[in-house]
C-alpha positions in Angstrom: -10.5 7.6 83.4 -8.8 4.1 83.3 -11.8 2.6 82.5 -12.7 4.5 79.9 -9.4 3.7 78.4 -10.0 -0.2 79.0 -13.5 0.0 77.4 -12.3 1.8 74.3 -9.3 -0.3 74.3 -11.7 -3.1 73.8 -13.4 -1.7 71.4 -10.8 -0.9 69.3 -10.0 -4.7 69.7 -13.4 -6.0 68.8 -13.4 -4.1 65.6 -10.0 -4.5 64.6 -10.9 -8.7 65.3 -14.3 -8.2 62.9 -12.1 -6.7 60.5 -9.4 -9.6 59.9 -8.2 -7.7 56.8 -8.6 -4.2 56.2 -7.4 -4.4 52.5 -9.6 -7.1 51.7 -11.6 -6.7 48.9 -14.6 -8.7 47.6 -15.4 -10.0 43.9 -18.5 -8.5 42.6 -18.7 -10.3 39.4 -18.4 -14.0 38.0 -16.4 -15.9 36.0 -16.6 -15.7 32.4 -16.4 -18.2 29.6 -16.1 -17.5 25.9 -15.0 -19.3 23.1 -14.3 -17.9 19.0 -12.3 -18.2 16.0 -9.2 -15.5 15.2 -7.3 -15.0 12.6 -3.6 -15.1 12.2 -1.7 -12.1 12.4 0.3 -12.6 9.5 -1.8 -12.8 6.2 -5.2 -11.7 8.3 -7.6 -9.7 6.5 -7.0 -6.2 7.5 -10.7 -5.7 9.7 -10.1 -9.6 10.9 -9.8 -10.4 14.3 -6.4 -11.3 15.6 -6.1 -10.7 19.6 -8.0 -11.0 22.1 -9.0 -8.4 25.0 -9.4 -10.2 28.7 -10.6 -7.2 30.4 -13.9 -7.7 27.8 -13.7 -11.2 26.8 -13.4 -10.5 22.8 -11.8 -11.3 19.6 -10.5 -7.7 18.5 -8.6 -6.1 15.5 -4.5 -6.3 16.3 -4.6 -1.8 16.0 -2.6 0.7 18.0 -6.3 1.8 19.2 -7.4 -1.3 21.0 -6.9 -2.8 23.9 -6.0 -6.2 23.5 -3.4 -9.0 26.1 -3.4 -12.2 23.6 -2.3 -11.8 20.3 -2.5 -15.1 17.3 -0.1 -16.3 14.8 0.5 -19.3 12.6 3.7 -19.1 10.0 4.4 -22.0 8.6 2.9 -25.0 10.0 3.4 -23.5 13.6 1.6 -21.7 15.6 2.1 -18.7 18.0 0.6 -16.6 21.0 2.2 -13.3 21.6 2.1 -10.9 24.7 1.5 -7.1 23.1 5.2 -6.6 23.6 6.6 -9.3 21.6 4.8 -8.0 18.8 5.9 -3.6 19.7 2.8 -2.7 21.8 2.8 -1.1 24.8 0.6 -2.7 26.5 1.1 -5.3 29.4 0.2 -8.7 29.7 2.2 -11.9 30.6 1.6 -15.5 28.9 2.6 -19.1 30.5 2.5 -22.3 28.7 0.0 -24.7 31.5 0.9 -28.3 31.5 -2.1 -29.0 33.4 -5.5 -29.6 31.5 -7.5 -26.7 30.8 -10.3 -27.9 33.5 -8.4 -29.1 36.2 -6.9 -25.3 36.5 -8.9 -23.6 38.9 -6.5 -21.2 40.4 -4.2 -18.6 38.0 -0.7 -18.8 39.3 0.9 -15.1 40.5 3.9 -16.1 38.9 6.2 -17.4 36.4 4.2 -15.3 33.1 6.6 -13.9 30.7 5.9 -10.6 29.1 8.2 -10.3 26.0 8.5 -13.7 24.3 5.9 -15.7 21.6 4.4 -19.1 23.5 4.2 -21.9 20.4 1.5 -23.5 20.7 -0.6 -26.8 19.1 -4.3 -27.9 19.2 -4.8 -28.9 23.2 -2.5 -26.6 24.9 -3.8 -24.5 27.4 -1.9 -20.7 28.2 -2.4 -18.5 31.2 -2.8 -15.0 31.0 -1.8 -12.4 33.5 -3.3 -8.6 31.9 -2.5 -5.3 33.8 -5.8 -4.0 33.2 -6.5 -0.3 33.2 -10.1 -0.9 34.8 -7.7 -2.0 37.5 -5.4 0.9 37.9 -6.7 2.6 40.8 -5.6 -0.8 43.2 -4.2 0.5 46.1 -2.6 -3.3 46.6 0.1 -4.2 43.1 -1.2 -7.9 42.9 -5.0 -6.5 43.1 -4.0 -4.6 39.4 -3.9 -8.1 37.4 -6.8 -9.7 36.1 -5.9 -13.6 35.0 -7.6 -15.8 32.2 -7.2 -19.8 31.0 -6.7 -19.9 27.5 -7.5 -23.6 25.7 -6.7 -24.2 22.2 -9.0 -26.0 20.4 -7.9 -26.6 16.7 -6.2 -24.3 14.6 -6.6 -24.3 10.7 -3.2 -23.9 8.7 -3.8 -26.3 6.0 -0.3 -26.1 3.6 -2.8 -26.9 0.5 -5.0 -24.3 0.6 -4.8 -21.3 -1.5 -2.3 -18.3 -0.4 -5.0 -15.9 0.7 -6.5 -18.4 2.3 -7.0 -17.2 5.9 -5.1 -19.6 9.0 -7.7 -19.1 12.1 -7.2 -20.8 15.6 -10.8 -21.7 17.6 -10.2 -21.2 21.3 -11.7 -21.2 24.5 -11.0 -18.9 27.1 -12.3 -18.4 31.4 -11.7 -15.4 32.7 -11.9 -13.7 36.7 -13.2 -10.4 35.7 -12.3 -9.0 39.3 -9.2 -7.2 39.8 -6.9 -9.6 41.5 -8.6 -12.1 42.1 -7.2 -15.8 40.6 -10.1 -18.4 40.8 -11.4 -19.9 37.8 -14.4 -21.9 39.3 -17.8 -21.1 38.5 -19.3 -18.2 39.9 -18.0 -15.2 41.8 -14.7 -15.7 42.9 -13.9 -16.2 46.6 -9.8 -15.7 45.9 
């Protein structure tokens, strides 16, 4: 009988040691890079572009009915991103101004985004997104029910001379880890 014990002891031990991490998941899909032009919220044509989705790397409509984390706005001369709930949405996402180069970041940060307040931005900065994604809702794990992107600014278009209807447009380019969780940016599917 006690050996029976010792041999399924050691079993148990073997498998437990193959299995380092029960709650380990593993990224199925890679990286994604996208770049586009959106409109500013204020003064946008009404079908124009305004936010973007992460989830489903795209420029979308700023509407109650879509899904969007990123939201674009110039006033002035200045120039703004907004989480949905600086702007009245109920959506989730968090925003953080990077003060590291948009290529050298190849690991999103779990911390430090903040979900309520506008990020001003110029031509060059780069913004880190943190989205509670509803294809990620079922995580049994909180931190696996984020998904994280790197958002560079590349030039934004308010010119002060232009007509009033002209429309003020921002080009960006954006990487996103389309894998619940994880947080690398590098090429590929994501290891972390």
């Amino acid at each position: 009988m006690k050996v029976r014990f010792l041999v399924l002891l050691v079993g148990v031990g073997v498998a437990a040691a193959a299995c380092a991490d029960p709650f380990a998941t593993t990224a199925t899909l890679p990286t994604i890079d996208d770049t586009a032009a959106v409109f500013a919220l204020t003064g946008a044509p009404e079908s124009a572009p305004t936010a973007i989705n992460i989830t489903f790397p795209r420029a979308v409509i700023t509407s109650p009915g879509e899904n969007y984390d990123v939201v674009f706005d110039i006033r002035h001369d200045s120039a703004f991103l907004y989480p949905p709930h600086a702007i009245g949405a109920a959506l989730t996402a968090g925003l953080q101004l990077s003060t590291q180069p948009f290529d050298a970041i190849t690991k999103a940060p779990t911390s430090g985004y903040d979900d309520t307040s506008a990020v001003f931005v110029k031509a060059g900065d780069v913004v880190l997104v943190q989205s509670t994604s509803s294809q990620c809702v079922g995580q049994g794990i909180t931190a696996r029910t984020f998904l994280y992107a790197k958002i560079v600014i590349d030039s934004i278009f308010y010119d002060a001379a232009a007509p009033p209807h002209t429309p003020r447009t921002m080009w960006y380019r954006m990487r996103n880890d389309p894998n619940c969780g994880f947080l690398s940016f590098e090429d590929g599917i994501p290891k972390d």
